[in-house]
Structures are given as structure tokens and as C-alpha cells.
C-alpha positions in Angstrom: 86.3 -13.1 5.6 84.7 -15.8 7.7 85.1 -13.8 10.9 83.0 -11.0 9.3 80.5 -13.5 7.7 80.2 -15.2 11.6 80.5 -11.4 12.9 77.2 -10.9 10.6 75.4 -14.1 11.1 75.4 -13.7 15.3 74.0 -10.0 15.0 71.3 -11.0 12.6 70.6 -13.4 14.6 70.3 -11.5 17.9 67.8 -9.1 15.3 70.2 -6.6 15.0 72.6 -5.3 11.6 74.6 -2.6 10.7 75.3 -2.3 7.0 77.8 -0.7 4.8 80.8 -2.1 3.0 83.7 -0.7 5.2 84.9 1.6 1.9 83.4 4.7 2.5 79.4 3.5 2.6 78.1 3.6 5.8 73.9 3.2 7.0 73.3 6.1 8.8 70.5 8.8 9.9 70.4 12.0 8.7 70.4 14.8 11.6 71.2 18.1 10.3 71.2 19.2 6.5 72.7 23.0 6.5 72.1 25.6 3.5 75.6 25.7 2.9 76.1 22.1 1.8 77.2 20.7 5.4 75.2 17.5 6.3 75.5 15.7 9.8 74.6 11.7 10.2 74.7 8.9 13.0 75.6 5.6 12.0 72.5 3.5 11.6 71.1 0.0 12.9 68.6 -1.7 11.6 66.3 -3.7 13.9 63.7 -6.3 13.5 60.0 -4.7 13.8 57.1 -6.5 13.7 55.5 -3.7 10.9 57.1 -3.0 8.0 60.3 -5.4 8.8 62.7 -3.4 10.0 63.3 0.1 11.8 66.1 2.2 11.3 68.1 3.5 15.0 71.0 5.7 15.6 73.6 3.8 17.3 75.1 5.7 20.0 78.3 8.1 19.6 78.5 7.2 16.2 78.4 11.3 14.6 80.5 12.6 11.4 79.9 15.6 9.6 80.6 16.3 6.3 80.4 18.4 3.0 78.0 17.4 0.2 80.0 17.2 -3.2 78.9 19.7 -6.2 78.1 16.7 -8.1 76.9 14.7 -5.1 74.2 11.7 -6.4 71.3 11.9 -4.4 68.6 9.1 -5.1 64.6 8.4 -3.3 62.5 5.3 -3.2 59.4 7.8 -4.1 60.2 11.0 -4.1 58.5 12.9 -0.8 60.6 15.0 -0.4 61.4 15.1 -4.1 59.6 16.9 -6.9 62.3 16.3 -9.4 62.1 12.2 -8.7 59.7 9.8 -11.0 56.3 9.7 -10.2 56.1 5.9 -8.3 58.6 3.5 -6.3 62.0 3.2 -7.7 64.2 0.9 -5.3 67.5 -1.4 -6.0 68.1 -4.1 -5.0 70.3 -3.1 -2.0 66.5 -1.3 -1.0 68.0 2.4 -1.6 66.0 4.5 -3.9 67.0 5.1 -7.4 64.6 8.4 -8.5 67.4 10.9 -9.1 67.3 13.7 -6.5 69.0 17.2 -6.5 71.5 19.5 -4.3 69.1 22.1 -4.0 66.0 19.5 -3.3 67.9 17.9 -0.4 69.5 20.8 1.3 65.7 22.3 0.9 64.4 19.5 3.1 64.3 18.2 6.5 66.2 15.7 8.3 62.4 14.5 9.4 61.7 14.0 5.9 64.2 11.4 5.8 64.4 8.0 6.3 67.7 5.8 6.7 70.0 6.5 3.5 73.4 5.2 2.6 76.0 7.1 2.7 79.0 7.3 0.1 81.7 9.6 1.0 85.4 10.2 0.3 87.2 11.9 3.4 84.9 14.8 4.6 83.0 15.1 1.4 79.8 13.2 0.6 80.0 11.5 -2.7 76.1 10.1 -2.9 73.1 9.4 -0.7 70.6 7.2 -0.8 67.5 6.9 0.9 66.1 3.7 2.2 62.4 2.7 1.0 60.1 2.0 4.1 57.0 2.2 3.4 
């Protein structure tokens, strides 16, 4: 545990972090949503910026692929891409959105819609997404 905390520390430090809690969740960046459920990510690292913070990169040779659960959870900051989501900003506190998404409204989208999400799966099959808020 102090290993991962020192781990943490130096790359936040050197203005680079990679989230996710090593049990499925994982930061990443959406590259390829298909019809048939099928959606395609890169692991994601988050890098100081000098507007808004922090920018979301792919980190290299990082792809999976997997399935989207029938009863994935899908959840926005503010809905964009979103009709179905609350009118307004809805974030946690982990900075993921919490406006309630749907199947149909995310395979209907655009991996240029999206921003960095965090993603939950369970073997090859996506259990939730959710979007990063930056504005």
C-alpha cells in the first residue's frame, strides 16, 4: 500500500496520473462505439494543462475491446450527447457525470463526442461508463 501511495505521489508530481482502482475500473478514451453494442477504449492519462486543469491522453498500446452489458449504467456531467440526461451539470465527486444516460443514446453517438469516462467492466463486458466533466 505505501509502494502504490509513493508510486502515485512521484507521477503526480512529475504532472502525470493514471486513475482507476485496479478492480475492473479503468480511465480510458473512447475510440470506437459499434451499433452492435461493441465499444473500443485506450487507457487514459491525465496531464496537467494550464486551461481547464487537466487533459485527458491515450497512453500508448493500452487497447481492449469489449461488449456493452444490456443493463450497462451509462452516466454524463451535462448531457451533450444526451437528451435523456437532466437539464444542467451533474458530477460526483470522483468528477464523472451522474445524469443517467441510455444504450441506445450512447451507441447513437460518436467517440468525438466524448470526453475521458471511467470504465467498469467485468471480463469482456462493460458494466458502466462514465463520462468525465471538462468543461
Amino acid at each position: 500500500m505505501i509502494a502504490a501511495v509513493a508510486a502515485a505521489t512521484a507521477l503526480a508530481t512529475a504532472g502525470v496520473f493514471v486513475l482507476g482502482d485496479g478492480a475492473g475500473t479503468t480511465d480510458g478514451i473512447v475510440t470506437a462505439i459499434h451499433p452492435d453494442g461493441r465499444v473500443e477504449w485506450t487507457d487514459a492519462r491525465f496531464v496537467k494543462a494550464e486551461e481547464n486543469g487537466s487533459n485527458a491522453e491515450p497512453v500508448p498500446g493500452t487497447a481492449h475491446k469489449a461488449v456493452l452489458a444490456g443493463d450497462v449504467e451509462i452516466f454524463t456531467g451535462v448531457g451533450r450527447w444526451c437528451a435523456s440526461a437532466a437539464a444542467g451539470l451533474a458530477v460526483g465527486l470522483d468528477g464523472t457525470g451522474s445524469n443517467p444516460c441510455t444504450r441506445a443514446e450512447f451507441l447513437a453517438t460518436t467517440p468525438d463526442s466524448l470526453y475521458a469516462v471511467k470504465i467498469t467492466a467485468k471480463g469482456d463486458v462493460v458494466t458502466r461508463i462514465a463520462e468525465y466533466y471538462h468543461p
